[in-house]
NUNULO-148175 format. One record per residue (C-alpha): residue in three letters; x, y negated, z. Coordinates in pm, 1 decimal, always signed. Each point is the difference from the previous one (the first is absolute). Layout:
N
Ala  X  Y  Z
...
//
This chain:
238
Unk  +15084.5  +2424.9  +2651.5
Unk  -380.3  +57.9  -111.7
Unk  -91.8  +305.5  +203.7
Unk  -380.7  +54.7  -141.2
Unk  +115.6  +54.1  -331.3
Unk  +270.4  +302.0  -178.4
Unk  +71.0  +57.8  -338.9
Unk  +62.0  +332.9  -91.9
Unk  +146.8  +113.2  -338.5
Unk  +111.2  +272.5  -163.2
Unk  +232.4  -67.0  -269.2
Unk  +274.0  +269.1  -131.8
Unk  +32.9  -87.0  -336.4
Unk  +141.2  -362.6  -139.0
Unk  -97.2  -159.3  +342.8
Unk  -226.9  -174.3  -188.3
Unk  -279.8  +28.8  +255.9
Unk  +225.6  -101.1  +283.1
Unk  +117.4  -339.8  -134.3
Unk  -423.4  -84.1  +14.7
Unk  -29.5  +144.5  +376.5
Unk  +314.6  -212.1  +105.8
Unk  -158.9  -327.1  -188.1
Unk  -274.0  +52.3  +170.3
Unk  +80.1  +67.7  +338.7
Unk  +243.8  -276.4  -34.7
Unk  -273.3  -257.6  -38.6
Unk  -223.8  +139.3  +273.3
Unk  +292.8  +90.7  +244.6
Unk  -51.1  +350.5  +58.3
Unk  +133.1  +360.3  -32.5
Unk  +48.8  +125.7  -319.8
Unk  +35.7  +411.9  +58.7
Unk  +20.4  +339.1  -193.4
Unk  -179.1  +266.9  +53.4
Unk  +186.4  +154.0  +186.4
Unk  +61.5  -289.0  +265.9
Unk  -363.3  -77.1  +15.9
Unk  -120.2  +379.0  +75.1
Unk  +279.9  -43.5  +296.5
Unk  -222.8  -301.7  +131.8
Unk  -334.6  -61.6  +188.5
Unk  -147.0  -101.9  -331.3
Unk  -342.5  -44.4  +206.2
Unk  +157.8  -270.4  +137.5
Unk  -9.7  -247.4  -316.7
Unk  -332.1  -143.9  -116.5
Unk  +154.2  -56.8  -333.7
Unk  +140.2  +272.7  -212.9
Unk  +181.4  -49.3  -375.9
Unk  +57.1  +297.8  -160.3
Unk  +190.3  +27.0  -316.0
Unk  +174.7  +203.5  -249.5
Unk  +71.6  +47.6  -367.1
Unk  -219.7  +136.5  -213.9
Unk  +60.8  +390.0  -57.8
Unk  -269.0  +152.0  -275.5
Unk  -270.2  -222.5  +64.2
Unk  +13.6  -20.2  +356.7
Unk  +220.5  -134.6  +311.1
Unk  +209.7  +251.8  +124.7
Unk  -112.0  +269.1  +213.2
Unk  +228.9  -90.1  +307.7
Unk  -226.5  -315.6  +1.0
Unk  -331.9  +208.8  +31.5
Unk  +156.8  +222.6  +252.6
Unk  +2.5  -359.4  +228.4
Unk  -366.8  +9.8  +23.2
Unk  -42.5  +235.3  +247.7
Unk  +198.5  -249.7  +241.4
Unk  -229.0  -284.5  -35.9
Unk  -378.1  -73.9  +136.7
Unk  -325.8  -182.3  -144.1
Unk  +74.6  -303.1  +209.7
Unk  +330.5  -101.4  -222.7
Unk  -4.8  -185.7  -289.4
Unk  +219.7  +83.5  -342.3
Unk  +122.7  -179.6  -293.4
Unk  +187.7  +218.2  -264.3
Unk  +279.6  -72.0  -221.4
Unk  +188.7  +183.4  -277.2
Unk  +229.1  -31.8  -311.9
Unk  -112.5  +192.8  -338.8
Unk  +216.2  +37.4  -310.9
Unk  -305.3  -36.6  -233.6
Unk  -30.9  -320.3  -149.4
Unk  -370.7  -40.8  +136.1
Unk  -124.5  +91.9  +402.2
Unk  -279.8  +235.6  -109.4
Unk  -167.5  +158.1  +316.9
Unk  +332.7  +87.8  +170.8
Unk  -168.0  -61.1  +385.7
Unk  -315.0  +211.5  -47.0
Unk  +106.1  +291.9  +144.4
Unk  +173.2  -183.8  +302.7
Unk  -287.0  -176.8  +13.7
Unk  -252.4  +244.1  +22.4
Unk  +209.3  +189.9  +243.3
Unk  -26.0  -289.5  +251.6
Unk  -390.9  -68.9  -88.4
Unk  -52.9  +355.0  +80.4
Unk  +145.9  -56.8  +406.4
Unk  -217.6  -311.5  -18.4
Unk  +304.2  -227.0  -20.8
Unk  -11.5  -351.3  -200.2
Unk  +262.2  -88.8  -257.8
Unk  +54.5  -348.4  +31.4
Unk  +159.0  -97.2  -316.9
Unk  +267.4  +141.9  -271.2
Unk  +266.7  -115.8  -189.0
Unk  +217.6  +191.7  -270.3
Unk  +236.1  -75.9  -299.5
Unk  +197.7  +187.1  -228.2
Unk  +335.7  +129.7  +80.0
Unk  +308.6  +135.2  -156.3
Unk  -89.0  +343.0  -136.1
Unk  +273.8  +251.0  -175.9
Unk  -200.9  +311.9  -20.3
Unk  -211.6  +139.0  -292.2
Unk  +1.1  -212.7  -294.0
Unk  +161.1  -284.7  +109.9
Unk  +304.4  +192.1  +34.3
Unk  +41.0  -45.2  -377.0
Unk  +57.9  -356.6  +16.4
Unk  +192.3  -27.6  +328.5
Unk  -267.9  -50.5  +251.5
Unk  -328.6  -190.2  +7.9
Unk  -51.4  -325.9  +166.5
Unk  +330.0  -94.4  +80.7
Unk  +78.2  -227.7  +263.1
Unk  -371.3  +40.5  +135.9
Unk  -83.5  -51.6  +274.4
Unk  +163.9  -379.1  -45.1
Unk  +12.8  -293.9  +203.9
Unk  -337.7  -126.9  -167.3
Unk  -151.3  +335.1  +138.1
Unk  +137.5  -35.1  +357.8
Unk  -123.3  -298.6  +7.9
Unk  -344.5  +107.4  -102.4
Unk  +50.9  +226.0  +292.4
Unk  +48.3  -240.8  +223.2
Unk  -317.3  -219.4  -118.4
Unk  -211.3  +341.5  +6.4
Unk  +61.1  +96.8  +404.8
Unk  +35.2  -405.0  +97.2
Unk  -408.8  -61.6  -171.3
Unk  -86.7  +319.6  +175.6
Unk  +169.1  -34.3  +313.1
Unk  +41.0  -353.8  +41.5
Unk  +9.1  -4.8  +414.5
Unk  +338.4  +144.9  -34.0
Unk  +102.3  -127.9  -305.8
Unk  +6.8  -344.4  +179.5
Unk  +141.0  +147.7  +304.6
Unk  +319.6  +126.4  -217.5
Unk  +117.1  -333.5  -123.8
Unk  +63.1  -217.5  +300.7
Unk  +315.1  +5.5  +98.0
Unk  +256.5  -157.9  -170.5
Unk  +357.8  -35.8  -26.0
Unk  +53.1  -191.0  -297.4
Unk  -229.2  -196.9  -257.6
Unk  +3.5  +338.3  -225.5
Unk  +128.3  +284.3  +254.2
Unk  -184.1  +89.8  +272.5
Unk  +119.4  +249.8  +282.4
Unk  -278.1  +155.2  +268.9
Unk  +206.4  -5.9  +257.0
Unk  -243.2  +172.0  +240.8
Unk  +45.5  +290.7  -236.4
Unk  +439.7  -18.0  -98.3
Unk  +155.6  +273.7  +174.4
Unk  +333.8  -201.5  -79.9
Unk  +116.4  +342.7  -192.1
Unk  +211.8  -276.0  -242.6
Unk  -72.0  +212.8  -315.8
Unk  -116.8  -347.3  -165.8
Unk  +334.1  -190.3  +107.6
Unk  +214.0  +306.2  -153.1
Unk  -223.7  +44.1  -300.5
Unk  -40.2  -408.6  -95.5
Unk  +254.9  -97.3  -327.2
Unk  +62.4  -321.8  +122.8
Unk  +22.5  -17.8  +378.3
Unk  -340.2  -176.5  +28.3
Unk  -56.8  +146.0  +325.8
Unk  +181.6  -14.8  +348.0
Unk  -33.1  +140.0  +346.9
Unk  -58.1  -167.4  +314.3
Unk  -123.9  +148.9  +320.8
Unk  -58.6  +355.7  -207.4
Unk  -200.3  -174.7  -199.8
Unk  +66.4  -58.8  -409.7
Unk  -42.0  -400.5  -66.8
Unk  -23.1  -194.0  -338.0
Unk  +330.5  -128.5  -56.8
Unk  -39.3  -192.1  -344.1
Unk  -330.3  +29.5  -153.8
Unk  +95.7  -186.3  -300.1
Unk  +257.6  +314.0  -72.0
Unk  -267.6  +287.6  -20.2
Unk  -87.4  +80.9  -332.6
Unk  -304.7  +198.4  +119.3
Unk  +86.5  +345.9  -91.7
Unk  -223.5  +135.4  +229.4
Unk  +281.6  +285.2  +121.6
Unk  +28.5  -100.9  +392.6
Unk  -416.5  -29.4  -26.4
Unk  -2.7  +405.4  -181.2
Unk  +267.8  +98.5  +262.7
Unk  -130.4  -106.8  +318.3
Unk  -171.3  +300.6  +175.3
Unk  -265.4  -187.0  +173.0
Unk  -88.1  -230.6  -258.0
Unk  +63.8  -294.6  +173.2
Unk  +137.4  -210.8  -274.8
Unk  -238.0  -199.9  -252.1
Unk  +154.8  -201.8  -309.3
Unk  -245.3  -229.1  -184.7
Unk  +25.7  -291.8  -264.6
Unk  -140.6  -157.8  -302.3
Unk  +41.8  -22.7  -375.5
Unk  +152.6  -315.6  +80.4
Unk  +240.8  +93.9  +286.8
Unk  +110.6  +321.8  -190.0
Unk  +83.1  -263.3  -255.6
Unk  +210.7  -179.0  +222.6
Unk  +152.9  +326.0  +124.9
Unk  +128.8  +102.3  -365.4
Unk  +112.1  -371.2  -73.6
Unk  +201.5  +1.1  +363.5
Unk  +192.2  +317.4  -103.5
Unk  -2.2  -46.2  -368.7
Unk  +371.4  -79.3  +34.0
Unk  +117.2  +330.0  +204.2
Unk  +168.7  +303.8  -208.5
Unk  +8.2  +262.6  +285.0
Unk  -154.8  +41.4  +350.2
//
């Protein structure tokens, strides 16, 4: 598990928020925290700080600014945040200036619309549904693996399987992926979860969300997710 690097988000809405910081600290192997959580840590002891949250009148929320007082000029911070306006305007300004203002750097930002029922869009059932999608987890993903690439690198090495890849330096063996898996993929040996049959995981991504440490990766192509659909065109249920 990357130890120089936490995630912290606060996200009480649609979870919108908190689908990015799990992307994310799923690519980079770290710990992806609420507020809460990370105010009960030594947050001086990370030289890396995300901090994200949706966008409430303007601004991040104010739990998020409250977080400042925890951290010292010597860190470095990237933001990230979902809006429900269709544009990003100048969302991160006040966050921004908040951190300038202790002398801390923001390294980078990254933000993209989410579902929004409040105000307007209430009329019409919501705003920007199904957002954040997989095309904006994966932008996610590219955005914190360009601007931390030493542990972007770091996160993909061990492998299990051509697609599936289990850290097993990080697995606690809790089993939540065996339990949670439609179609058996995985099996246990030693304490450990296994691949069983690659060839039968249709890369829903549910034992990846589920496990608690993020130890789970599941990649592929436009050409393998091809093969995945033709391989189970023929099944009616799981």
């Amino acid at each position: 598990m990357n130890k120089e690097v936490l995630i912290i988000c606060h996200s009480i809405y649609r979870g919108n928020t908190r689908k990015l910081a799990s992307a994310m600290a799923r690519k980079i192997n770290c710990r992806s925290v609420t507020v809460e959580e990370a105010i009960s840590n030594d947050l001086q002891r990370y030289q890396y700080i995300g901090l994200g949250s949706g966008i409430y009148f303007t601004a991040h929320h104010p739990k998020i600014f409250e977080l400042l007082t925890f951290l010292n000029s010597e860190q470095r911070v990237f933001l990230f945040s979902t809006h429900g306006a269709p544009f990003l305007g100048k969302y991160h300004v006040a966050l921004k200036t908040a951190l300038e203002n202790q002398k801390i750097s923001v390294l980078g930002e990254f933000s993209c619309r989410g579902y929004d029922c409040t105000g307007p869009f209430i009329i019409i059932g919501g705003g920007n549904k199904g957002k954040p999608n997989e095309f904006d987890l994966r932008r996610a993903e590219r955005f914190i693996g360009k601007l931390l690439p030493q542990y972007s690198s770091a996160a993909d090495k061990t492998a299990n399987g051509e697609h599936i890849k289990i850290r097993f330096d990080d697995c606690t063996g809790c089993g939540k992926c065996i339990k949670i898996c439609p179609l058996n993929v995985y099996k246990m040996e030693n304490q450990k979860p296994f691949v069983n049959c690659e060839d039968d995981c249709i890369h829903c991504n549910l034992c990846r969300d589920c496990c608690p440490v993020h130890a789970i990766s599941i990649q592929h192509s436009w050409k393998e997710a091809i093969g995945i659909a033709k391989r189970n065109a023929k099944k009616r249920s799981l």
